[in-house]
Each structure stands twice: as structure tokens, then as C-alpha cells.
N, C-alpha and C positions, 0 to 999 in steps of 0.2 A: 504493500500500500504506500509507503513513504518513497521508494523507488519510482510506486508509480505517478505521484504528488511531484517528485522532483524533475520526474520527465517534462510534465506539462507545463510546470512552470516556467523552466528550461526555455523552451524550445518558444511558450508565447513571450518571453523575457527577448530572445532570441528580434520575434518579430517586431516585437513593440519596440526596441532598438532601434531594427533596422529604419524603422518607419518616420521612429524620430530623427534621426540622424540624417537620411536624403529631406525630408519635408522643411528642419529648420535649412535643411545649406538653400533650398531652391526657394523657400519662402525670403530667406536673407540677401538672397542675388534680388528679389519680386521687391522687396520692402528697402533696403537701401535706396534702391533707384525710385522709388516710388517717392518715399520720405526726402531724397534728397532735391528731387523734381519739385514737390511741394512747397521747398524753404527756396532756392534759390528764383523759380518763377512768383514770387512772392511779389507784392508790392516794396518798390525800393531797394531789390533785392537784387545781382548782378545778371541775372537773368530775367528778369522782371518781364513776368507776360500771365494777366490778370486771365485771360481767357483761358489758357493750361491750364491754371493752379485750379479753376472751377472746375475745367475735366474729371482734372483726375481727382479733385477732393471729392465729385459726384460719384468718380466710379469706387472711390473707396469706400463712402459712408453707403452706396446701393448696396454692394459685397459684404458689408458688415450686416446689414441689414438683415440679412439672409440666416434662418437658424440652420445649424451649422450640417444637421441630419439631412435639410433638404436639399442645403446645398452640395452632399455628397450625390444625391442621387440625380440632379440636373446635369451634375459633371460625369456621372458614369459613360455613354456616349463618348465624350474627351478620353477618358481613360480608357475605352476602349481601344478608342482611336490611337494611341499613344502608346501603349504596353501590349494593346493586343487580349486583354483584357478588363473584365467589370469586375473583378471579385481576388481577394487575396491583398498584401500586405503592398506591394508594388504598384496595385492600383491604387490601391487608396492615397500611396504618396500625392498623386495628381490633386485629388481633393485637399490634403492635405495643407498644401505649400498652396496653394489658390486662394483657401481660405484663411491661412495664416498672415498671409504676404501685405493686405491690407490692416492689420492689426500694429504687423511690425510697421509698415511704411506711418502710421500717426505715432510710435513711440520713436523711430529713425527723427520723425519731423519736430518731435519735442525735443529732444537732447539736442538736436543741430542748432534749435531757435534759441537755447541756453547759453551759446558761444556770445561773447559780447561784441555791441556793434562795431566799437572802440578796434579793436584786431581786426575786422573784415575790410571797417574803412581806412587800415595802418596800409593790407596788405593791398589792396585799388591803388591807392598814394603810392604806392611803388612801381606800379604798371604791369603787376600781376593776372593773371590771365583765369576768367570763371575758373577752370578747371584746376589751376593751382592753387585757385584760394580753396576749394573743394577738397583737395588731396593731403594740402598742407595746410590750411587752416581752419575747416568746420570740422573733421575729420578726429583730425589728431587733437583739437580743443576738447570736444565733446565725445571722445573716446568711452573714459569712465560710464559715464551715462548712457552711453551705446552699450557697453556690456553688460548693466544692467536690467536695461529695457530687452536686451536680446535672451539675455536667461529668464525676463519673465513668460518672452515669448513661447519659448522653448518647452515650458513647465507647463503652459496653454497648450503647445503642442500635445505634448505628452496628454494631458487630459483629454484632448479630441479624440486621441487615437481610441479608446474607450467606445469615444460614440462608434468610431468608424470599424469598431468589433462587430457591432451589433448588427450591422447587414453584413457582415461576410469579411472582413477585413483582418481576423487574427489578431493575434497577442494580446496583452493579458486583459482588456476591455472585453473580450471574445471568450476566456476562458471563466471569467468572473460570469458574465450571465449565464454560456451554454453551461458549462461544467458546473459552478458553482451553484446556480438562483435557481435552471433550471432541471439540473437533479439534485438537487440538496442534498448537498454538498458542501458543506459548512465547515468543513478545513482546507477547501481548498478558496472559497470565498474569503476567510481571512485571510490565508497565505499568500491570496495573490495582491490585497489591500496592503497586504504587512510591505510587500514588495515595490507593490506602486508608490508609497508612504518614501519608502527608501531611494529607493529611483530618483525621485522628487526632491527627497532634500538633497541627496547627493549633488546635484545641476546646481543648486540652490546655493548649496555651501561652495562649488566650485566658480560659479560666475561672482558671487560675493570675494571668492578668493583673487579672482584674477583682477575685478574693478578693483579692488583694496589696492591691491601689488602697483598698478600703473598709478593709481593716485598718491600711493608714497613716492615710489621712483620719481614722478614729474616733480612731486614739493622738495626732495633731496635734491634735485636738479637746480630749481629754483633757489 
């Protein structure tokens, strides 16, 4: 029984890994450029273009909009389309990073608008170029708070993936209801909470670690 408790943890620990791990990298390429399109097409901003910034702030607040169950299944099609299948852990990345990508792109667009104006209009006065003040000055200002807003992403992620069990998607969202709720099965229901719990803080303590780390090094620096 404990052999067989340990397999299934295993193996949905397995998936729900993998799932976090492609959905934050493809939601973090979707939500950087997103977030960073937001601040810099801003009013008074070096890319200043009022009609983008409506764009894509409409398509971000539409996609938020959307709960997150049904937007898996609008997107099944796409992930068809894309992996070749509807169903399993690989699919579901597609949903995944789609509906991630706008959560992250408004926490990208908060830390970048944290940077002071004082530094963006240092780095203009020297004839700086959008894309350098981009790489080398909202960037690396607003770092810390990039990696923070990114692990909370992350931790969002991981909770989706839960939903994204429940139609077909694997790991441990998948084994908590089938295995767990739906044959009662109540040690493996804890076990897999006990693990989600862990998983969780794990990201938790590790993004806290690494924002901590950069924010001493820059004040040693300074």
C-alpha cells in the first residue's frame, strides 16, 4: 500500500512539475513583453503610444476575465492544434502559460512602474536608446520586485494546474480528486495536500531567497 501511495505521488509530483516548469518559462517570455509593452507605451513614456497601451490593457483585463476552467477548454482546439493533442500534462501547458501570461504581464507592469522617473529621465539625457533604457534601466532597477511578483506567479501557476487535473491534465490536482475524493481515499488526499503545501513553500522560500540575495548585493554595491 505505501509502495503503492508512493508511486502515484511520484509520478503526479512528476507531472505537476513538468507543467509548472514549461507554463511559468512560456507565460514569463507572454508576460514580460506584455508588462513591459504596457509601461513603456504609457503616456510620457519612451515609447508613448496611448492606443497600444488600450490594446493590450483590453486584451489583458478580457483574459483575466475569463475563469480559468473555461478558459482551458476554449483553448483545447489551440492545444490541439499545437501538441497534437486535448488531454494530458503537455496540453495543458498551452492553457496554462495563456492564462498565466496576463496575470504576470500586470505584476511585470507594476515593478517596472516602481523604477523612478529621476533614472529613466538620467538615462534619455544621455541619448540612450528605448531598448537600453529597457535592458539596463527598468530591468535591472526593478529586478527584486520582478522576482517576487514572478514567484507569486509561479505559486498561481502551480494552483491552476489543480484545476487543469480535473479535465484530464495529470498530476497531483488529478490524483487528489480521481484517486483521492473520488474513491476515498483519504491518505492519499492528505498526502498529496501534504505535498502541494511543500511544493508551495518550497518556490516560496526560494524566490524570497533569491529577491533577498540581489537586494543585499545591489545595497553592498551601493
Amino acid at each position: 500500500m505505501k509502495n503503492d501511495l508512493f508511486e502515484l505521488l511520484w509520478k503526479a509530483l512528476r507531472e505537476t512539475l513538468y507543467m509548472v516548469a514549461w507554463s511559468s518559462f512560456f507565460a514569463l517570455l507572454l508576460g514580460m513583453a506584455l508588462g513591459i509593452l504596457l509601461v513603456v507605451t504609457d503616456k510620457g513614456h519612451v515609447l508613448q503610444s496611448v492606443h497600444v497601451n488600450k490594446v493590450i490593457s483590453f486584451l489583458i483585463n478580457g483574459i483575466r476575465s475569463i475563469p480559468f476552467i473555461i478558459l482551458i477548454v476554449l483553448l483545447l482546439p489551440l492545444a490541439r492544434l499545437i501538441v497534437g493533442t486535448s488531454l494530458g500534462p503537455t496540453a495543458a501547458i498551452v492553457a496554462l502559460s495563456i492564462g498565466a501570461a496576463p496575470f504576470l504581464g500586470r505584476i511585470v507592469e507594476n515593478s517596472l512602474k516602481e523604477v523612478g522617473a529621476g533614472k529613466i529621465e538620467a538615462a534619455i539625457a544621455v541619448g540612450a536608446s528605448p531598448i537600453t533604457i529597457i535592458l539596463r534601466v527598468l530591468i535591472p532597477e526593478a529586478l527584486p520586485a520582478l522576482v517576487r511578483g514572478v514567484t507569486i506567479a509561479i505559486i498561481g501557476i502551480t494552483e491552476l494546474t489543480a484545476v487543469a487535473g480535473a479535465i484530464g491534465a495529470g498530476g497531483l490536482g488529478s490524483l487528489a480528486i480521481r484517486f483521492g475524493y473520488q474513491r476515498f481515499r483519504e491518505d492519499i488526499m492528505f498526502a498529496t495536500v501534504l505535498v502541494i503545501i511543500l511544493l508551495i513553500q518550497t518556490i516560496q522560500w526560494t524566490g524570497d531567497g533569491i529577491a533577498k540575495s540581489i537586494h543585499n548585493r545591489r545595497y553592498k554595491l551601493e
